[in-house]
N, C-alpha and C positions, 0 to 999 in steps of 0.2 A: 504494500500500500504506500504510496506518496505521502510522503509528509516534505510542509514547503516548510522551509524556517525563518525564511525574510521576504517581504515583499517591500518593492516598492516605487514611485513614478517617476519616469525621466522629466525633463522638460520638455515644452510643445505641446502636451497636451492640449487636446478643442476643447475640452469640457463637453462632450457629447450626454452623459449620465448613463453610459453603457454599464460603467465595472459597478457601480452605486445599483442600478437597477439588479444585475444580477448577484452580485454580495455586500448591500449594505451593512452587513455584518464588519467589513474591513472599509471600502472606500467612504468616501465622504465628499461629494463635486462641491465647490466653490465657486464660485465667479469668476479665478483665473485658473485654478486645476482643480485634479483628483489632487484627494491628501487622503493620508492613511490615521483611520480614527487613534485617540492618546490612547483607547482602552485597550488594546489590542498589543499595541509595544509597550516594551520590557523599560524603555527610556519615559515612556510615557508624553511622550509628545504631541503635539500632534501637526502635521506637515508632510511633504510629498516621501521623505525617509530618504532621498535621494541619495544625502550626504552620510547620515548616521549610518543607514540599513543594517537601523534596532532592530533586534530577533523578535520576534511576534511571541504571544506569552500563553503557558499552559500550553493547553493540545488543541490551540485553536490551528497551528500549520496540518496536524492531522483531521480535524475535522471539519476545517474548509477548503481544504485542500484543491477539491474538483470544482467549488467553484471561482476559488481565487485560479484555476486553470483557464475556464471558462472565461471570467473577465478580462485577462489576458490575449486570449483568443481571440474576444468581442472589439476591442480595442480599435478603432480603424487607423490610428499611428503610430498603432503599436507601441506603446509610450510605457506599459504595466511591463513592470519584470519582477522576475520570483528566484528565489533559491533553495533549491532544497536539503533538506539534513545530509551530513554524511551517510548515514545509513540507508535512509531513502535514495542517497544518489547509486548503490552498488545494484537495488533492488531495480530500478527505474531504466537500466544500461539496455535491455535487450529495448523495451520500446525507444531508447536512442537508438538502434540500428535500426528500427524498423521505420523510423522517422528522417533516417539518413537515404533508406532505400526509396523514401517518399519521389524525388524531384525525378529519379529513373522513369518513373511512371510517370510523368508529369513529361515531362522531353522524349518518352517515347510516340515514334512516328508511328499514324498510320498506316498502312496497307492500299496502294491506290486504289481508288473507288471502282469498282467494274462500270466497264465502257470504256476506259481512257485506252488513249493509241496506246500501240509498241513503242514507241519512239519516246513519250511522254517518261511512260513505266522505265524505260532504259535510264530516261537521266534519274528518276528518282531513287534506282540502286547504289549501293555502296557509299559513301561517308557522305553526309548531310549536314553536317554544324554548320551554325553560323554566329559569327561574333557582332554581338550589339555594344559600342562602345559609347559611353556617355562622358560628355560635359558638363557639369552644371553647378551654377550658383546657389541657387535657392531653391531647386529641388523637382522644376519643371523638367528639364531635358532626362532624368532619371525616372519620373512616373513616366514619361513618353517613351524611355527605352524597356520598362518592364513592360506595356503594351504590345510593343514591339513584337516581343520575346511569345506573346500568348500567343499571338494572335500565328507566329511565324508555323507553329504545328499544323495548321489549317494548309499550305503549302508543302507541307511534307518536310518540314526543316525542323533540325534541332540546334535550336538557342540559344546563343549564352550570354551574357547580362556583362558586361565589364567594367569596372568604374573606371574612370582614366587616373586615377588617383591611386598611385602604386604599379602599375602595369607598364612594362617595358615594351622597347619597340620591336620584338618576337611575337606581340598580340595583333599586330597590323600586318604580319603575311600570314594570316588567315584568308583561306580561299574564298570566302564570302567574307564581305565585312562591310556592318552600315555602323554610318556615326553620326550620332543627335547632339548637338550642342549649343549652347546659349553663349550670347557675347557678354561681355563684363565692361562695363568704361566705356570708353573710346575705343571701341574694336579689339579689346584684349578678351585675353583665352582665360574663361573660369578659373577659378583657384587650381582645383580639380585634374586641369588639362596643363596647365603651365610646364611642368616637370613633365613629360610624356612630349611635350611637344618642343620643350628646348632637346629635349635626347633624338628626337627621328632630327632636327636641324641639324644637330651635329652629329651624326651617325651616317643619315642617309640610306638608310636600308634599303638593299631594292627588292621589290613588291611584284615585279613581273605578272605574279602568278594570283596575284590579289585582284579580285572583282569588287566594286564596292559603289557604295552611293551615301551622299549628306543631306541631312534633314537640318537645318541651321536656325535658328529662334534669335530674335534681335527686335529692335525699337527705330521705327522709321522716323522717331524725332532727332535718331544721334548721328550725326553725319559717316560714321564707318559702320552702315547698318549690317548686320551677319555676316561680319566681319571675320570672327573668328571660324564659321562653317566656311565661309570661301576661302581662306588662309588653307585648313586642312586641307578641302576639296583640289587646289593648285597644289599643294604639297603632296597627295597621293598621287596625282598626274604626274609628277615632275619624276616621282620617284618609280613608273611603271606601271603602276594598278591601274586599270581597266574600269574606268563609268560604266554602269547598266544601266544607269537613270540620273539626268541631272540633277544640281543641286537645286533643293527645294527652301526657297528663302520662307522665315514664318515674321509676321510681325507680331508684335503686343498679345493679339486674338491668334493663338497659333494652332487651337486647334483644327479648324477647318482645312485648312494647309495641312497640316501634317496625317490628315484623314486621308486625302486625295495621294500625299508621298508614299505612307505605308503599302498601300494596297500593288500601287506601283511596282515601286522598287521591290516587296516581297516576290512577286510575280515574276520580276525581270531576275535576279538575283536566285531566286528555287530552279531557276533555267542555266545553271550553272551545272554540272555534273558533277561527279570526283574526281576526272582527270583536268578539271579545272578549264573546260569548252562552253561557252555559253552559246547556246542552242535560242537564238530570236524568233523563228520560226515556230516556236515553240509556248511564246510567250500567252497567248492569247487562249489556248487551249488551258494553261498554268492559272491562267488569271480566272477561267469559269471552275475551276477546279477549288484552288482556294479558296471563292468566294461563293461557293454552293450552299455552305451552311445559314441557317434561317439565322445565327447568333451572328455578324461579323464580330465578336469579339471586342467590340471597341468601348471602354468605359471610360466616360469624362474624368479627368482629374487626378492628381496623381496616387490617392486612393479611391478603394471605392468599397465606402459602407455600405450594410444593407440596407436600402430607400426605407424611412418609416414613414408608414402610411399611417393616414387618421380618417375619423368620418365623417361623414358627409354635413357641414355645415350650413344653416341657413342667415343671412346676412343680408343688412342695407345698405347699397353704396351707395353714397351718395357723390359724383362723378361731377369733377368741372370741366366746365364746355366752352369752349372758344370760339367765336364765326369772324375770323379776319374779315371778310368780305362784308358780313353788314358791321362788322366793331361791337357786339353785344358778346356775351360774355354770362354765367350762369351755371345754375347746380341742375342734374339729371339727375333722379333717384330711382332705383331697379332696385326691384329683392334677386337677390342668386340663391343659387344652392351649388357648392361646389364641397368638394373633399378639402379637409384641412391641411393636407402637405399639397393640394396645390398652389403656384407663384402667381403674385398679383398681375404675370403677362399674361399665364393662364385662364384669369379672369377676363382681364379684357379683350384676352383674343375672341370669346364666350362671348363679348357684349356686342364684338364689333361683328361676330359669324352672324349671330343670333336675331341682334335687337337694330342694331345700327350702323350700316359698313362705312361712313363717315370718319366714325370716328380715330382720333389721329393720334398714336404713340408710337416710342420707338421701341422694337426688338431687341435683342441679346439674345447671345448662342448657349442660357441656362447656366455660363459660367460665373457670372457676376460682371458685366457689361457694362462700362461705367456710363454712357450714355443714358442707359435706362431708369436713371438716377430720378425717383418720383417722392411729393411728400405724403405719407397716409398716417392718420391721424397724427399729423404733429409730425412723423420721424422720418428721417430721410432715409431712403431704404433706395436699395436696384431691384426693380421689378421684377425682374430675369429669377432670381433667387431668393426674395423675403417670398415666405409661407404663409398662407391665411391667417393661418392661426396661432401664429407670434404675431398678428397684428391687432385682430377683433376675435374676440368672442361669441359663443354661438347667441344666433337671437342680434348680434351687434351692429354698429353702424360703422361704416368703414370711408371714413373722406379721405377721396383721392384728390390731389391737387399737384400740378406741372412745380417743379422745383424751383425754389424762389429766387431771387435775383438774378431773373436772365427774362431775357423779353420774351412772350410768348408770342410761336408762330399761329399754330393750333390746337386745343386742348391739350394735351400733354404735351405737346413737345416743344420745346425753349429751342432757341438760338444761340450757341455756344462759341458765333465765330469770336465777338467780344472779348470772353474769354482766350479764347487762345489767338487771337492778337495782341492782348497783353502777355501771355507769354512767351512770344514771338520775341517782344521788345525787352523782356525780361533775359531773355538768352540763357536759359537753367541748363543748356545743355555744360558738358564738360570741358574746360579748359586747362592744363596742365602744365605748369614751368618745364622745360628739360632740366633733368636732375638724373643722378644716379639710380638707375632701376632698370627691367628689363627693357630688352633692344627689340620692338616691334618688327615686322614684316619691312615697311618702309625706311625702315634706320633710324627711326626718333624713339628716344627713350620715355619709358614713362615708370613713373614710382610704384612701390607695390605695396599691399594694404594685406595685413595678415589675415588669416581665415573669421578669426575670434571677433576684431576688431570689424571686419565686413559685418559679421553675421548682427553684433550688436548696432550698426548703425543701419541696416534693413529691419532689427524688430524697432529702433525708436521713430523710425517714418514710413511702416508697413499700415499706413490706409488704403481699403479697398479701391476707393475712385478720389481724382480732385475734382473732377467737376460733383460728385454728392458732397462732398467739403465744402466746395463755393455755396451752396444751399443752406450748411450747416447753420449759418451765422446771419442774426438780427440785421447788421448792420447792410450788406451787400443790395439789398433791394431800394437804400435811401442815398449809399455813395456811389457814386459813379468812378469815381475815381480809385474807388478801393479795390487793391490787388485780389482780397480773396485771400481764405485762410487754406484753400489746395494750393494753390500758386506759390504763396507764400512759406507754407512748410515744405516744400518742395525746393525751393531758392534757400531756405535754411540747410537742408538738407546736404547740397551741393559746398555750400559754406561749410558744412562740417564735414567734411570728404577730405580726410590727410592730402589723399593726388591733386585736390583742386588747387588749381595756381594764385599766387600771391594776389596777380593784377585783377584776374576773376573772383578771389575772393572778397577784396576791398570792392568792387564795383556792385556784388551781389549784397555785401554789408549797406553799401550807401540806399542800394534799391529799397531795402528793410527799413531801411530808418527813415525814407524822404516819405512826403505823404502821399497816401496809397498804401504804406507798408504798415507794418505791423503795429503803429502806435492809432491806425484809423479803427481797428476792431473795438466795440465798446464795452462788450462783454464776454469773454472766454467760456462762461460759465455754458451761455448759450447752444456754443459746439460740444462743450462736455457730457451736456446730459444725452446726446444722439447716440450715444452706445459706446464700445470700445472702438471705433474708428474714429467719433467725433473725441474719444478720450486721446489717445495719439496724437491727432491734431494741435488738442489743445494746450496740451504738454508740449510739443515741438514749438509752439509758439510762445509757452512761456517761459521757456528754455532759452529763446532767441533773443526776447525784451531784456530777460538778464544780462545776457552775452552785449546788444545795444548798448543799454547803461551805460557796462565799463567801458568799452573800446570807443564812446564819442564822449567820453569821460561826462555823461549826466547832459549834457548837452539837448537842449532842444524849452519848451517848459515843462511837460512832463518829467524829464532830466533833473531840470532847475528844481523843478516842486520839490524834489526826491534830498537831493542836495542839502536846501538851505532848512528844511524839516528839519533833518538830523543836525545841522551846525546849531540851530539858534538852540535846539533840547540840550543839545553836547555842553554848549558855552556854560548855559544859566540852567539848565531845568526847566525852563519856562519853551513855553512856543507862543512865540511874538509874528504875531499874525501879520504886521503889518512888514516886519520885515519880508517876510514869506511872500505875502502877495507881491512887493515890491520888486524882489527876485527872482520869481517866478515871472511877472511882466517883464522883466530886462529892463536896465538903464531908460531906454529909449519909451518901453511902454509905463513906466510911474512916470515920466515926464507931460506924454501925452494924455493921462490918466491923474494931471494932479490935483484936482481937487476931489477926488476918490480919497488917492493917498494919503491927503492932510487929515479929512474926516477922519481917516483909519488911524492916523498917528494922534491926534487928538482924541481917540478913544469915545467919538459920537458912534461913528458905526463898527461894524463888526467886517463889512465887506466890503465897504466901500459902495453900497449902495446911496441910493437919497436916504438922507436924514429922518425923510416921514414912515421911512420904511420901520426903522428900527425905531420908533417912537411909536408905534403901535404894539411892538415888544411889550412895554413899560404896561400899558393898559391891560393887558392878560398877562393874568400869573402862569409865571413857569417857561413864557418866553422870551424871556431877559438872554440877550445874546451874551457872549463871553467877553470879556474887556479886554483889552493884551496883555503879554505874559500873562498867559494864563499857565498853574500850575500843568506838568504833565506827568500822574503816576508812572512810577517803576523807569524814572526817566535812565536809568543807568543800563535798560538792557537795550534803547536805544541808543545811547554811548556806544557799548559793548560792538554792537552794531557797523557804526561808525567807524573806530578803532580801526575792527579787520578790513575795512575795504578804504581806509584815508587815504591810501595814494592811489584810488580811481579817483576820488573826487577831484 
């Protein structure tokens, strides 16, 4: 019998409530993870056990054993891990070989289907591997290479999964060989791929005998878009290997692309033999062969949980409606009934089959579509992917409305060029000093950023979309001028990029601080209550104000406010109002302002308003304004305050 004697959560966790539902006995979901309950460890704690991985107490490893396995199992990021007693582990060995012989089964090929030619059946004898190598930063080109990998048995091939991370260049004269990679920077090669790819530079290995094709993932806003898949792609050419299919560029949305690559290149690519002949003739019979099954195999994303379904809801939408052509404007009200795990596009697509084909939204391909970017009730969601029922309740009312601060074309759907004209002239892409670091394809050098230090600067500005950011926030529908808190954590972002260059740095700091930037937002609070993406936001942006402050040393009046608060408390104790306003107007504005200032120095007003204002103080008790220096409790921990940061001011 299994006995586990520690469990416990990596990071990453989604907080799905998988391991909770099935052993609430042990997990416990949180709002940022699983954690493992205090009653359970030996340390008594209670938190993911990451670190400690305190022994679980009594005979609870033996008597939950199966289903702390089970939640494990359920996991869709596989994030639960367990360890079992000594004892248990000598008892538990044969199901380790039986779970070693698992992948055999898993990578064996079928038998060609009856009907296929002789010619067909001939290539599909004797050795069939194929090597799937991946790139990847953040975890895309690696769900796309296990895809890869399923889906290649339908073809008659057997698999193999490669990380480029540790793999030498004896894994690229593989007789088949596809490679999925995502660019990093400026046209650099993933963490992942760097090392692998300076050794075939300097090696040069020749490939002769290598078939292969690239799937490449890149961002058509950075001027060396899939960069590092065409870099490989020229560099397997140069070295001998044989194209079966070109290279297939992916933008931002790269699933659809890489939908149309796969089927391809497997097709082209299984028409390779063992003696290493690729048979073209051959291709098109391969391709209905492969793609016979009712399954293609193909699952969005780089996991893939089991879909939970829920039921059937009934609800009130109440739907904003737009008519450019007469300029009227208006709420639709329909009852639906739809399933609770379907997306608010699912509904509308319903309103517009069913009730209304007028009506105007945009699409997304179910993977979270930053365009689709709509507000219901209050929260700015992507249609593509919020579920019914995280938004209303059964019986409930559901207001839809086009995302705010952006001019509407028609009912849902906003105009975004605005937007991304300002970040045209914001220029966020990457700019880089030459400095010491590696030597690109082109011969310009560029800096290099460690794995740890990437990965933490993609979770503090991993928001799903900037244009649902630009919505986020009160202020954007009354300034025009304002950048936007996507834009704007975005341009922070870059600014916090080790590789970004000195002169892009300063120029994206000045962007920040002149108006439009980040002292226009009025309230932070506003974006933070939107979820954990509006949380990111809001934190990158308060992160940023700070970073302002120092580096234009207080500068601006918000700056000044900041300033002469702490000097006049620091001096005296007191907060002498009239200084403050004085200093915070600048020289220039208490001169144009002075009969304000005198009031305020003569101790009639408080603000410097007219005189009758604050003489209606006097008349109702308890509105007596403050007179200067007025005391300010616990005035030493703003001292304190002071103190650590006096030579920013």
């Amino acid at each position: 019998m299994s006995v586990i004697a520690k469990v416990w959560v990596e990071p990453d966790c989604i907080t799905c409530n998988a391991c909770e539902d099935i052993c609430p006995e042990v997990f416990k979901v949180t709002d940022d993870s699983s954690m493992i309950l205090a009653e359970v460890r030996s340390d008594g704690v209670f938190d993911m056990n990451d670190g400690a991985k305190s022994p679980l107490t009594g005979t609870l490893g033996a008597d939950l054993a199966d289903l702390i396995e089970e939640a494990a199992e359920a996991c869709p990021v596989e994030v639960i891990k367990f360890e079992y007693a000594e004892s248990a582990a000598e008892e538990a060995a044969p199901a380790a070989e039986t779970v070693e012989a698992a992948p055999a089964a898993v990578e064996a090929v079928a038998a060609p289907a009856a009907g296929v030619s002789e010619a067909l059946a001939a290539v599909m004898e004797g050795d069939r591997s194929l090597t799937i190598m991946f790139g990847s930063q953040t975890g895309n080109a690696a769900g796309l290479a296990d895809q890869t990998a399923k889906m290649a048995a339908d073809f008659g091939l057997q698999a193999k999964v490669v990380d480029m991370d540790g793999a030498d260049t004896s894994a690229l004269a593989a007789g088949r060989l596809l490679i999925i990679t995502s660019t990093w920077g400026e046209g650099e090669m993933p963490d992942n791929a760097e090392s692998l790819w300076q050794a075939t530079n300097s090696g040069n290995p020749g490939l002769s005998g290598t078939h292969y094709s690239v799937c490449a993932i890149g961002d058509t806003s950075y001027d060396e878009f899939c960069k590092a898949g065409t870099d490989w792609n020229d560099k397997l050419a140069a070295l001998g290997a044989t194209s079966v299919r070109d290279i297939q560029l992916c933008d931002v949305d790269y699933t659809p692309p890489w939908k149309l690559w796969v089927v391809e290149a497997l097709s082209r690519i299984a028409c390779v033999d063992a003696s290493g002949t690729f048979h073209e003739t051959l291709v098109e019979e391969m391709l209905a062969y492969g793609t016979s099954s009712d399954d293609d195999g193909i699952v969005d994303g780089d996991f893939a949980p089991a879909a939970v379904l829920a039921d059937e809801m009934s609800i009130t939408l109440r739907l904003f409606r737009y008519d450019p052509v007469a300029a009227s404007s208006g709420f639709d009200s329909v009852a639906c009934a739809l399933p609770g795990h379907a997306t608010l596009q699912d509904l509308l697509e319903a309103v517009q089959g069913d009730l209304d084909g007028s009506l105007a939204f945009r699409r997304g391909d179910g993977c979270g579509t930053p365009t689709t970017a709509v507000r219901a009730n209050g929260r700015i969601v992507l249609a593509d992917v919020a579920r019914l029922d995280g938004l209303v309740s059964e019986g409930g009312t559901l207001l839809l409305e086009p995302l705010p601060g952006l001019p509407v074309v028609r009912d849902l759907v906003v105009d975004t060029s605005r937007l991304e004209r300002k970040r045209s002239e914001a220029k966020p892409w990457m700019r880089a000093d030459p400095r010491a670091g590696e030597r690109l394809a082109n011969g310009s050098t560029m800096g290099t950023m460690a794995s740890g230090e990437a990965t933490s600067l993609h979770r503090r500005f991993d928001a799903v979309s900037d244009i649902a950011a630009h919505g986020m926030s009160d202020t954007t529908p009354h300034d025009s001028a304002y950048l936007g808190p996507g834009l704007l954590s975005r341009l922070w972002q870059r600014a916090s990029d080790p590789r970004c260059g000195a002169d892009q740095r300063r120029d994206l700091m000045k962007t920040l601080q002149q108006e439009g930037g980040m002292w226009s937002e009025t309230d932070l609070s506003s974006i933070r209550r939107q979820g954990d993406d509006g949380r990111i936001v809001a934190e990158a942006m308060l992160d940023a104000r700070g970073r302002l402050l120092h580096e234009f040393r207080f500068a601006g009046r918000s700056g000044r406010h900041v300033k002469w608060f702490s000097r006049t408390v620091k001096w005296s104790g007191n907060l002498n109002e009239t200084i403050l306003a004085a200093q915070t107007m600048g020289p220039l504005g208490a001169l144009m302002n002075l009969p304000a200032t005198v009031r305020m120095a003569t101790g009639f007003t408080r603000t410097g308003g007219p005189l009758a204002r604050d003489l209606q103080g006097f008349l109702a008790p308890g509105k007596m304004p403050k007179f200067v220096n007025s005391s300010v409790d616990d005035h030493h921990e703003v001292k304190a305050i002071f103190d650590a940061l006096d030579r920013r001011f």
